[in-house]
C-alpha positions as CSV (number, residue, x, y, z in Angstrom):
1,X,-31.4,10.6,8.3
2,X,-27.5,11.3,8.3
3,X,-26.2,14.5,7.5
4,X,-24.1,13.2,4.3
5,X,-21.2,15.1,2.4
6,X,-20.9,14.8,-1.3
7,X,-17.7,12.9,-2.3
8,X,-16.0,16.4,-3.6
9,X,-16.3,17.4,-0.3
10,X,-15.2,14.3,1.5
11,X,-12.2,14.5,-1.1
12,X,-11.6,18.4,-0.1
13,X,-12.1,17.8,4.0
14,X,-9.7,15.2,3.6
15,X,-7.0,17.6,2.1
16,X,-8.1,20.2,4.4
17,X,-7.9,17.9,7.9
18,X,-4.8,15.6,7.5
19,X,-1.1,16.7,6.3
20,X,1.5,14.4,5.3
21,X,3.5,12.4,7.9
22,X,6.6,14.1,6.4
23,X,8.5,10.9,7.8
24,X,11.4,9.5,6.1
25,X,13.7,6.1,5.8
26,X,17.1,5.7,4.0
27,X,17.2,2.3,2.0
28,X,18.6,0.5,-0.4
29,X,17.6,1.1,-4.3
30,X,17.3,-2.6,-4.4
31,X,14.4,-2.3,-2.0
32,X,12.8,0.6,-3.3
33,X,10.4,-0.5,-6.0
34,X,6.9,0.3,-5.1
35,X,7.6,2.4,-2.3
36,X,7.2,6.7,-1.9
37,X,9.8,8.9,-2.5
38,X,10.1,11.0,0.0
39,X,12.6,14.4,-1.3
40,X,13.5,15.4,-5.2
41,X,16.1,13.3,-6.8
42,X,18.6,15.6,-8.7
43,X,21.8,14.7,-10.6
44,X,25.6,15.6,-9.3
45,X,27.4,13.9,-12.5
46,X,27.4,13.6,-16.3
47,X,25.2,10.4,-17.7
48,X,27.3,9.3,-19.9
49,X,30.3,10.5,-18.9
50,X,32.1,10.2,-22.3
51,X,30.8,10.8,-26.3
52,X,29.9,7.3,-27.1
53,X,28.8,5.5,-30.4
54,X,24.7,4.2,-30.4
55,X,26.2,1.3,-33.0
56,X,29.1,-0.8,-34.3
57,X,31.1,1.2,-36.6
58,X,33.5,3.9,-37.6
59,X,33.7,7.6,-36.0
60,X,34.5,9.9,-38.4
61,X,34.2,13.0,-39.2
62,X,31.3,13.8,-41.3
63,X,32.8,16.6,-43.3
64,X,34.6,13.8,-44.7
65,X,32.3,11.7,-46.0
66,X,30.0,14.4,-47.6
67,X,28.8,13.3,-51.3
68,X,30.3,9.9,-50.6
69,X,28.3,7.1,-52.1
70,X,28.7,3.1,-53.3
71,X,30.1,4.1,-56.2
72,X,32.1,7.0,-55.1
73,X,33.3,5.8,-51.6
74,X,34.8,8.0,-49.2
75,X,37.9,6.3,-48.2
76,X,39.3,7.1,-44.9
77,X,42.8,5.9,-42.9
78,X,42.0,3.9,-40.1
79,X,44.2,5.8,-37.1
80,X,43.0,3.6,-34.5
81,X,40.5,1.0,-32.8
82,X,38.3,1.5,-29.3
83,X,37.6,-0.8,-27.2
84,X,35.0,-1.0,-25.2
85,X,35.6,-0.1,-21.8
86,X,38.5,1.9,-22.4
87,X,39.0,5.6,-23.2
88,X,39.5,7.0,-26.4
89,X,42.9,8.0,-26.0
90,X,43.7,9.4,-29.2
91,X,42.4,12.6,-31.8
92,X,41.4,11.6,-35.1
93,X,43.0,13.8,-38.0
94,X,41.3,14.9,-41.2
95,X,40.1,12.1,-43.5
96,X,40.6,9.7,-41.1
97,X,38.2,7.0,-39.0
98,X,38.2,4.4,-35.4
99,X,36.7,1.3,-35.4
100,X,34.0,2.0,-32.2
101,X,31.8,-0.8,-30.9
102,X,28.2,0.4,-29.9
103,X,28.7,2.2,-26.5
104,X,32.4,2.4,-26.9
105,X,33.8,5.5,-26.6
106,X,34.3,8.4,-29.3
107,X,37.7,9.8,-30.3
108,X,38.2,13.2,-30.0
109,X,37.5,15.1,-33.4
110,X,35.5,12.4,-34.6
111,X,31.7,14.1,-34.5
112,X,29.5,11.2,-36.3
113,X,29.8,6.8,-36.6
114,X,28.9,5.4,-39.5
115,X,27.5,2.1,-39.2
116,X,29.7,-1.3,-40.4
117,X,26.7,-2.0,-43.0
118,X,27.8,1.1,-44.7
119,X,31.5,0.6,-44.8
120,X,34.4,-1.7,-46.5
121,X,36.9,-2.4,-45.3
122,X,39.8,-2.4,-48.3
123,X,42.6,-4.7,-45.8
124,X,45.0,-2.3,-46.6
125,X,44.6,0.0,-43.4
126,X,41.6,2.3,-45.2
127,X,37.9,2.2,-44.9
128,X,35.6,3.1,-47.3
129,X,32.7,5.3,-46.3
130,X,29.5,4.4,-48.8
131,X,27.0,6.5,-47.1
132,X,27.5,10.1,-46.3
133,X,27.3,11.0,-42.2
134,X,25.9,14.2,-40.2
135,X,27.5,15.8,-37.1
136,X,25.8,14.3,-34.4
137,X,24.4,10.7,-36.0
138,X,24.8,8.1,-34.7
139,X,26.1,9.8,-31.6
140,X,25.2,10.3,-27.5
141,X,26.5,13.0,-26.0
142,X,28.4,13.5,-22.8
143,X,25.7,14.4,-20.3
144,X,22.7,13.8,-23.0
145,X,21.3,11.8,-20.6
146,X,21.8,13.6,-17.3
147,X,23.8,16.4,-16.4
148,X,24.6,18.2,-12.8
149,X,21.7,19.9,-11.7
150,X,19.1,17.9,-13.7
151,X,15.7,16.8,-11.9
152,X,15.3,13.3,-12.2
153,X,12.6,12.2,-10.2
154,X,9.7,14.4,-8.1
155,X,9.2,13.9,-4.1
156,X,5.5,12.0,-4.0
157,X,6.4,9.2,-6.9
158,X,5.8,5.6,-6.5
159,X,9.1,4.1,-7.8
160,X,9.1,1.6,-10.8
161,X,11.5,-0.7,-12.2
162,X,12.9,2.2,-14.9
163,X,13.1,4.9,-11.6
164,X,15.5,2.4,-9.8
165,X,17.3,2.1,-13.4
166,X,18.1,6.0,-13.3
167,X,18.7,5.9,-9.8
168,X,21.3,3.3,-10.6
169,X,22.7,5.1,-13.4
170,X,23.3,8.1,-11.6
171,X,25.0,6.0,-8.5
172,X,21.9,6.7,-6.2
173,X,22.3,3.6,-4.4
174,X,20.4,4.7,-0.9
175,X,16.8,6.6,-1.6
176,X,14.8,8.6,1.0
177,X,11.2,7.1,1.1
178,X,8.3,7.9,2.4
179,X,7.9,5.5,5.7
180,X,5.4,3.2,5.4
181,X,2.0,3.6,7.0
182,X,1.1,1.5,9.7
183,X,-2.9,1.1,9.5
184,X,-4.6,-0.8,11.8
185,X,-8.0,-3.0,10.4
186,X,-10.5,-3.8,12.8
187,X,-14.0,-5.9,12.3
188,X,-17.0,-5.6,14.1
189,X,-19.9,-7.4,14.8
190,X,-21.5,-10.3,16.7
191,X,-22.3,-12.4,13.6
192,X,-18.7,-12.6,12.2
193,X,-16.1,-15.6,12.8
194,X,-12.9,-16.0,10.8
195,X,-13.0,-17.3,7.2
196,X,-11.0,-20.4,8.3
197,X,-14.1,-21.3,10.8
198,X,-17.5,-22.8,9.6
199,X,-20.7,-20.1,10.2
200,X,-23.3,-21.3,12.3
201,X,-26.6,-19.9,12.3
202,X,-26.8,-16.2,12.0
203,X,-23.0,-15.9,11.4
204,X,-21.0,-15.0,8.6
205,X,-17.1,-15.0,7.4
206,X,-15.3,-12.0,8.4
207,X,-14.9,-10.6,4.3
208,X,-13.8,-7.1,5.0
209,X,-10.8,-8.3,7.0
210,X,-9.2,-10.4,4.4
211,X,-10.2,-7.6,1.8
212,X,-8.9,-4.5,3.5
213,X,-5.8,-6.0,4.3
214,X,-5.1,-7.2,0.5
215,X,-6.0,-3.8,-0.5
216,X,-4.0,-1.8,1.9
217,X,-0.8,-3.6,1.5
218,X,-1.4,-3.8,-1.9
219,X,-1.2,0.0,-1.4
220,X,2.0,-0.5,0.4
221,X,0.8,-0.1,4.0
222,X,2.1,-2.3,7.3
223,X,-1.1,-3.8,8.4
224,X,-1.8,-4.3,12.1
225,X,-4.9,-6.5,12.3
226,X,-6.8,-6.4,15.4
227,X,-9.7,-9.3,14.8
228,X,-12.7,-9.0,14.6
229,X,-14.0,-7.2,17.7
230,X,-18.0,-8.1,19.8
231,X,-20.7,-5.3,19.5
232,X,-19.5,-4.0,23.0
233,X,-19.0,-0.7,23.2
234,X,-16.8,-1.0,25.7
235,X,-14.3,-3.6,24.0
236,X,-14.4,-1.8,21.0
237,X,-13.3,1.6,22.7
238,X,-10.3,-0.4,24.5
239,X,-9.4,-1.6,21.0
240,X,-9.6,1.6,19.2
241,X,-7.7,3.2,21.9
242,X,-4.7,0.4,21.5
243,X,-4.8,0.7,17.3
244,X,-4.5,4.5,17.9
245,X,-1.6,4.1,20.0
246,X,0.0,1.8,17.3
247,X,-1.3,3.0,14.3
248,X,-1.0,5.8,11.9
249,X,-4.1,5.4,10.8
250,X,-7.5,3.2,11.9
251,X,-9.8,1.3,9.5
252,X,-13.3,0.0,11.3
253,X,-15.6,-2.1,8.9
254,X,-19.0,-2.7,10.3
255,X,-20.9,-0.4,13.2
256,X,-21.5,2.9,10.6
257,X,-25.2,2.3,10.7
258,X,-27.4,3.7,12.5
259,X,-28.5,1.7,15.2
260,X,-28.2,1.2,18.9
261,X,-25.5,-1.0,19.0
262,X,-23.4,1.7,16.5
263,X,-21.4,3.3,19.7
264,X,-18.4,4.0,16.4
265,X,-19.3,8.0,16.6
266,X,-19.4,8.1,20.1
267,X,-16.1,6.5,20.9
268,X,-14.3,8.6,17.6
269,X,-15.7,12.0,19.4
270,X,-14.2,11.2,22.9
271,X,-11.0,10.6,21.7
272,X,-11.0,13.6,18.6
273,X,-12.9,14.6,16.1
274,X,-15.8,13.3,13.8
275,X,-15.8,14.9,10.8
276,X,-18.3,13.6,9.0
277,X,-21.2,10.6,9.2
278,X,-22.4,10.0,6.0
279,X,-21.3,10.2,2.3
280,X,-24.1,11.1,-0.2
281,X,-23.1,7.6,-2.6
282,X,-24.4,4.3,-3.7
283,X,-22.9,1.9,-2.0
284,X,-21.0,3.4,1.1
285,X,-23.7,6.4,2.6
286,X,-23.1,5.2,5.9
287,X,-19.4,6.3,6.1
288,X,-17.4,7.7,9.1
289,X,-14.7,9.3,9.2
290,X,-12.7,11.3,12.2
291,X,-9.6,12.1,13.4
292,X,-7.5,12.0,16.6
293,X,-4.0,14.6,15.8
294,X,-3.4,13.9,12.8
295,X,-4.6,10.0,12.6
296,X,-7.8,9.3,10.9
297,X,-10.2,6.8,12.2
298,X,-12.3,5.4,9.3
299,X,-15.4,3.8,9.7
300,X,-16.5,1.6,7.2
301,X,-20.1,0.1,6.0
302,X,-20.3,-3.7,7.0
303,X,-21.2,-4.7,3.9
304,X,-17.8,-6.0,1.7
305,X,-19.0,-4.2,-1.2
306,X,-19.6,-1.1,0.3
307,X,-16.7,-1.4,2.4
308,X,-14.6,-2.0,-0.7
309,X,-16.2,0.9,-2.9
310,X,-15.6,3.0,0.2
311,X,-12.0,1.9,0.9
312,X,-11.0,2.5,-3.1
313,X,-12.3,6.2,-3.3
314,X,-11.6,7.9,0.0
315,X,-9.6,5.7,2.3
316,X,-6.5,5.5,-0.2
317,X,-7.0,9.4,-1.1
318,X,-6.8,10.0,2.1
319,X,-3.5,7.3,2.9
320,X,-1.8,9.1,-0.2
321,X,-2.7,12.6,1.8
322,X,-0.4,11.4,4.4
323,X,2.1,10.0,2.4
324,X,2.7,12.8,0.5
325,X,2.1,10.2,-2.7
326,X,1.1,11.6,-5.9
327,X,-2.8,11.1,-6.7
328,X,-3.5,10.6,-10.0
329,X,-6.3,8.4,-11.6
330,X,-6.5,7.3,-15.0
331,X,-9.8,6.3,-16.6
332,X,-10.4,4.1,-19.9
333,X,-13.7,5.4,-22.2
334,X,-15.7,2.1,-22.8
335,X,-19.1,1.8,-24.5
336,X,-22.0,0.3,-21.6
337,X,-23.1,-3.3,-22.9
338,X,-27.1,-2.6,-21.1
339,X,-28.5,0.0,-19.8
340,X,-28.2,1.1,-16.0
341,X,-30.7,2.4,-13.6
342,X,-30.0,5.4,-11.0
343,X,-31.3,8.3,-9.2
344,X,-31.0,7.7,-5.3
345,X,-29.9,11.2,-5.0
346,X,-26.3,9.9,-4.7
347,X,-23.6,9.3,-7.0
348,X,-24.1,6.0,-7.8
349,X,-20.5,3.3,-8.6
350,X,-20.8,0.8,-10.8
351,X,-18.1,-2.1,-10.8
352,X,-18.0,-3.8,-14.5
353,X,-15.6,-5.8,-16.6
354,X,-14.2,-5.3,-20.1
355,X,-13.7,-6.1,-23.1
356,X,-13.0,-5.8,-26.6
357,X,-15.5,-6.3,-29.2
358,X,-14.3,-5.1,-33.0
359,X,-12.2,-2.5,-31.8
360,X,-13.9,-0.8,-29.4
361,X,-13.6,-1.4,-25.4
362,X,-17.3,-2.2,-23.6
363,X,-17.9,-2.0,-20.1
364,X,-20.5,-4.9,-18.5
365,X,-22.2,-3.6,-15.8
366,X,-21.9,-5.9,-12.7
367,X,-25.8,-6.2,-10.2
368,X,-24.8,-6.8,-7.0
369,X,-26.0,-5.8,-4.0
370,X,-23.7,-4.3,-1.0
371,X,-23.6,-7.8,1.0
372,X,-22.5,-10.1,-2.1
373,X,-18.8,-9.6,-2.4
374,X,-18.2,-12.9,-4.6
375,X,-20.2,-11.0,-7.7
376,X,-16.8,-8.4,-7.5
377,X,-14.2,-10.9,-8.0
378,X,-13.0,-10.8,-11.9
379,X,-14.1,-7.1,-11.7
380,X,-11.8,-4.8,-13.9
381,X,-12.9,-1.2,-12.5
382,X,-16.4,0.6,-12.1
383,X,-17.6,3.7,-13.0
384,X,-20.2,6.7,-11.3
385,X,-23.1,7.8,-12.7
386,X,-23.8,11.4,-11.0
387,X,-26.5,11.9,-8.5
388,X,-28.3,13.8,-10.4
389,X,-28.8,11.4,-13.3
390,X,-31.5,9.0,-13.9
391,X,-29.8,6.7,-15.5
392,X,-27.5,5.3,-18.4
393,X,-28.9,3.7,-22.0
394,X,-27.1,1.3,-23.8
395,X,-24.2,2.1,-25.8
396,X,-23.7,5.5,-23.5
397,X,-20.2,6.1,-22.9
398,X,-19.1,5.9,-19.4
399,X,-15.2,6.4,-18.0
400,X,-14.1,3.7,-16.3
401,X,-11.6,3.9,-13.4
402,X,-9.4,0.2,-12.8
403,X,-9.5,-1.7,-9.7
């Protein structure tokens, strides 16, 4: 029997063992979508720069306009006209308005704009006003937005389309990010062959390969793949050795079971550390995981399900440990379709899909067993069912974390 860990611990030993690479790249905002920011983003300038109108209209001032009405209009002189682009470059006396496009700039003295909709113009140089304005409406602010000194985005994000929008509007045009990861995937055993080459007896496609290596850069990870590697204990210490020198991190599917031809724990204690050998969950018990310095060395169960279920709750944790990346998960409640068996004295995780069924979101339990990866595919998350629970009934409501 292994000496297993419960996933709150391998989550904790994780934090505990491995600090952030604290490594970091200048580049362009144009190529920063998806990847880590690496220090705090703060604001040196005004956003906007100027008081600018939110519609087409007429600044004013509002204490002229109060009690106006379509029957009682509040008629204004027009003093002037802004266009857009250019500075206001001219006050606006008492009972007097500027034509202002939306975004153009605000005169000074004006403090409201008071939509076209709501205005006539008379052709004679006046305006009349037929609905009453407030200081402030229709109005943004110099520095509204962003102002000197304003936090605008937090060291650890993954940047999105709208970051690189505020990073533009604030003329961040080079970001510091987080470098990316170089993790090196390796596959073991003597019944794999390539997924390009037809399995002859006793043989298989290499699946965790392919799988780790969509997931990873998925991620956002520089994968170096290493093949699939002979149960030889001596090729696959010369090949652990070489990722290591390459890598910041190591990722071996297959040779976590115990067995004779499993030399994975050996060669990981030679060159570091082994941390654990075993994770007390259904699929994936049979997990590795050690360290040389600071680089983990991950040894994954050879089955593609395992190796997957594995993969999405500790190997990415443990990636985002050395980024520095913010871990967050978010989890939908969904109603369970059937009911699901349990108790193995392990947490057990369940993949399912969803839908929607007259307003309320169900969750269809996927069977599969750890060695058919093909009843996965169309998968929309899973969920865990605690180790010590028999069970779930039908209609229980489980939370269900996304792929």
């Amino acid at each position: 029997m292994l000496e297993v860990k419960t996933p709150e611990e391998v989550l904790a030993l994780i934090q505990k063992e491995f600090k952030p690479l604290g490594e970091a790249e200048q580049i362009s905002y144009t190529e920063a979508p998806g990847r880590v920011l690496a220090e705090d983003i703060t604001a040196e300038e005004y956003v906007p720069d100027f008081d600018r109108s939110m519609v087409d209209g007429y600044a004013c001032r509002a204490a002229d306009t109060f009690g106006c009405s379509e029957a009682i209009p509040a008629i204004l002189n027009v003093a002037g006209e802004v266009l857009m682009g250019q500075a206001a470059a001219f006050t606006l006396p008492r009972d007097a308005c500027a034509y202002v496009p939306t975004g153009g700039a605000i005169p000074r003295g004006a403090d409201c704009a008071v939509m076209i909709e709501y205005t006539e113009d008379y052709g004679d140089g006046t305006v009349g006003i037929l609905k009453p304005g407030s200081p402030g409406m229709n109005l943004i602010f110099r520095g509204d937005d962003v102002c000197p000194g304003k936090p605008i985005l937090k060291a650890g994000r993954v940047l999105t389309a709208q970051d690189i929008g505020a990073l533009a509007a604030i003329g961040k045009t080079q970001v510091p990010v987080v470098r990316k990861l170089k993790v090196g995937v390796i596959s073991t055993g003597d019944e794999l062959v390539p997924p390009e080459q037809t399995p002859g007896p006793g043989q298989v496609r290499d699946v965790n390969t392919p799988l780790l290596t969509a997931m990873l850069r998925e991620f956002g990870a520089e994968i170096l793949d290493f093949g699939i590697v002979a149960d030889d204990e001596e090729l696959l210490r010369e090949t652990l050795r070489l990722a290591v020198r390459e890598c910041d991190a190591v990722i071996l599917s297959g040779g976590s079971s115990v067995g004779v031809k499993d030399a994975a724990c050996r060669i990981i204690e030679e060159m570091g550390k082994l941390l654990l050998h075993g994770i007390a969950v259904k699929p994936g018990k049979p997990t590795i995981l050690g360290k040389t310095g600071n680089k983990p060395l991950v040894g994954l169960p050879g089955h593609p399900v395992a190796a997957c279920t594995v993969a999405k709750l500790f190997v990415l944790p443990l990636l985002e440990r050395l980024m520095g990346r913010e871990q967050e998960s978010y989890t939908l409640p969904a109603e369970l379709t059937e009911s699901v068996g349990a108790n193995h004295g392990r947490e057990q995780i369940n993949a399912c899909r969803l839908r929607r069924e007259n307003g309320r979101l169900l969750a269809m339990p996927i069977r599969s067993k750890a060695g058919l990866i093909t009843q996965l595919a169309g998968a929309d998350g899973y969920f865990i069912i605690t180790r010590d629970c028999e069970g779930l009934p039908k209609g229980s409501e489980v939370q269900v974390y996304q792929y």
